[in-house]
C-alpha angles and dihedrals in degrees: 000000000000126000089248089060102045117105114187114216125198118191108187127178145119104337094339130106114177111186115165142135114237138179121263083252095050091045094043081056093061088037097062100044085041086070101029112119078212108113115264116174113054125232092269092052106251124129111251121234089224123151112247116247113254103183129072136227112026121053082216115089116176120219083256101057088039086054090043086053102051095032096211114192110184133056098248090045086051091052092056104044082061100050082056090051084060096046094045106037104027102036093239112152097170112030135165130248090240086058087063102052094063087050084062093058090042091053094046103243140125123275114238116265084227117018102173100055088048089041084060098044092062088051093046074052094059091225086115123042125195111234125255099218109017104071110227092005124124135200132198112254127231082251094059094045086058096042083050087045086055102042086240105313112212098245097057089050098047081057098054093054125137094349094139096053131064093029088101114136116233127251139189079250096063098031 
C-alpha cells in the first residue's frame, strides 16, 4: 500500500486507544456505518460486529439480492454468504446448518450436491465456527465477516482451497 493510500484511524474511549493505518475500502467501510442512523451499539453496550449495509432504500434485502451483492461463486462461499445473510438481515447471530439449506431454494439457487462436505469446507476454512455453548449452533468468524466485507477477496479464498477434501481418514478399505 502506497503512502498516498494509507488513512490513519484513531478510536479513543473509556479504557480503550485504537491507533492503525488502513486502506481507502476499509476506511470508506467505517465511514459508512460511522455515519449510519442504524443502531450501533447493543443494549448492553457493546459495539455490534454487524456488516454494514451496502444498499440503499429498503431496510429488506432476500436471500437473492443479498447473493447478487456479494457474488459468491463457490459452494462454501455460498454457504457463507448465507450464513451473513442470517447474521445481517435477520439479527442471528448463532444459526444452524439446516437454517441454511431452505435459503438455497428462496434465493433460487441450487442446493449443494453435498452440503455437508461443502458445509464443512467453509468451517476448515475457518469462515464458520461451531459454537462453544450452544450444541449444534454456528456462528460466522471474524474471518468470514472480512472475506463478506470484501466480497471474497482472492486471498481469503486461496486460502480456503481444497479444505474439504484430503482430510479422509484412512481405513483398512483404502489402504
Amino acid at each position: 500500500m502506497s503512502n498516498q493510500n494509507k488513512i490513519k484511524i484513531t478510536i479513543k474511549g473509556s479504557g480503550l486507544s485504537y491507533e492503525k493505518e488502513i486502506d481507502e475500502n476499509t476506511a470508506g467501510q467505517i465511514m459508512a456505518l460511522c455515519l449510519s442512523p442504524q443502531e450501533v451499539v447493543g443494549a448492553s453496550g457493546n459495539i455490534r460486529s454487524a456488516l454494514p449495509m451496502r444498499h440503499s432504500g429498503s431496510q429488506k434485502e432476500s436471500a437473492a439480492e443479498y447473493l447478487t451483492r456479494h457474488a459468491p461463486k463457490r459452494m462454501p462461499d455460498k454457504i457463507l454468504t448465507l450464513a451473513g445473510f442470517l447474521k445481517e438481515s435477520h439479527n442471528k447471530d448463532l444459526f444452524q446448518p439446516a437454517e441454511i439449506k431452505p435459503l438455497f431454494r428462496d434465493a433460487g439457487e441450487l442446493m449443494p450436491a453435498n452440503f455437508t462436505r461443502d458445509f464443512n469446507w467453509a468451517v476448515a476454512s475457518g469462515w464458520i465456527a461451531a459454537d462453544p455453548v450452544k450444541k449444534d449452533s454456528y456462528y460466522v468468524t471474524n474471518t468470514g465477516l472480512k472475506v463478506l466485507r470484501g466480497d471474497f477477496p482472492d486471498d481469503l479464498v486461496k486460502k480456503s482451497k481444497n479444505k474439504a477434501g484430503g482430510r479422509r481418514k484412512k481405513t483398512k478399505a483404502s489402504e
